[in-house]
N, C-alpha and C positions, 0 to 999 in steps of 0.2 A: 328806129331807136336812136336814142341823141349818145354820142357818145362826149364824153369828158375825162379826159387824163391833167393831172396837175404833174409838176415837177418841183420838188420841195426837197426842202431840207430838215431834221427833226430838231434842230435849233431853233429856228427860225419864228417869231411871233405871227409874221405876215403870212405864212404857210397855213398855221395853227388857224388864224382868223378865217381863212379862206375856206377851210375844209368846215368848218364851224357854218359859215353861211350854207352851205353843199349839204351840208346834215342838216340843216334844218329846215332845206327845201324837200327833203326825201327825194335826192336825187341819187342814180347809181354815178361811182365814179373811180377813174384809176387815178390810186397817187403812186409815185415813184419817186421814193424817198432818198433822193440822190447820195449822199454823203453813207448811208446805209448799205445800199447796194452794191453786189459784184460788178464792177466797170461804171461805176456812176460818174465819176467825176471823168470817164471820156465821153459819155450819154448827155453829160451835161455840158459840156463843151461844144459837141453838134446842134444841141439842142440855142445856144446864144448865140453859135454863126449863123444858126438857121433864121434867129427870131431879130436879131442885133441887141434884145433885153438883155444887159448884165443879173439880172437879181433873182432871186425866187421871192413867189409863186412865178412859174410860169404854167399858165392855162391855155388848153384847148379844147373847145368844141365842139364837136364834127371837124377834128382836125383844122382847124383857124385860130391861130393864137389871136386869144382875144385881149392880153396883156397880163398884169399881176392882181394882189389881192385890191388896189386902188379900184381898179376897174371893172374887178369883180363887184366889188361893193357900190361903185357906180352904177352898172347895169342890172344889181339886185333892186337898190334904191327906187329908179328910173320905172322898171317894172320890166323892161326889157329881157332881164334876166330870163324872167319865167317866160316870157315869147320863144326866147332861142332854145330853150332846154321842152316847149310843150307843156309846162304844167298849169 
């Protein structure tokens, strides 16, 4: 089973976009809505030393940051998308 966790923010356009794509792949997925959550902005701090990305979305799948919503929509575009997720 593929897993996919975003890390977002509920401001954010490029978040909104990303989960947009995600929905309408019928994919499962965890978002963690940084700026919402108890401890988010330390989660999300670990989370930009880990990856060197400053911005949200930050994505992963089967734990690999695969980058943000650019990238997401690149590798949906590309078809790739749906290789890595199995659909």
């Amino acid at each position: 089973m593929v897993k996919i966790k975003l890390y977002t923010k509920s401001y954010c356009p490029f978040c909104h976009r990303a989960i947009e794509i995600l929905k309408n792949l019928n994919v499962d997925f965890e978002n963690f809505e940084v700026n919402t959550m108890q401890n988010g902005e330390e989660i999300y701090e670990k989370i930009k030393e880990k990856t060197g990305h400053q911005t949200v979305p930050q994505i992963f799948i089967n734990d690999k940051f695969i980058g943000g919503c650019d990238e997401l929509e690149e590798l949906n575009e590309s078809g790739e998308l749906k290789e890595l997720i199995g659909s």
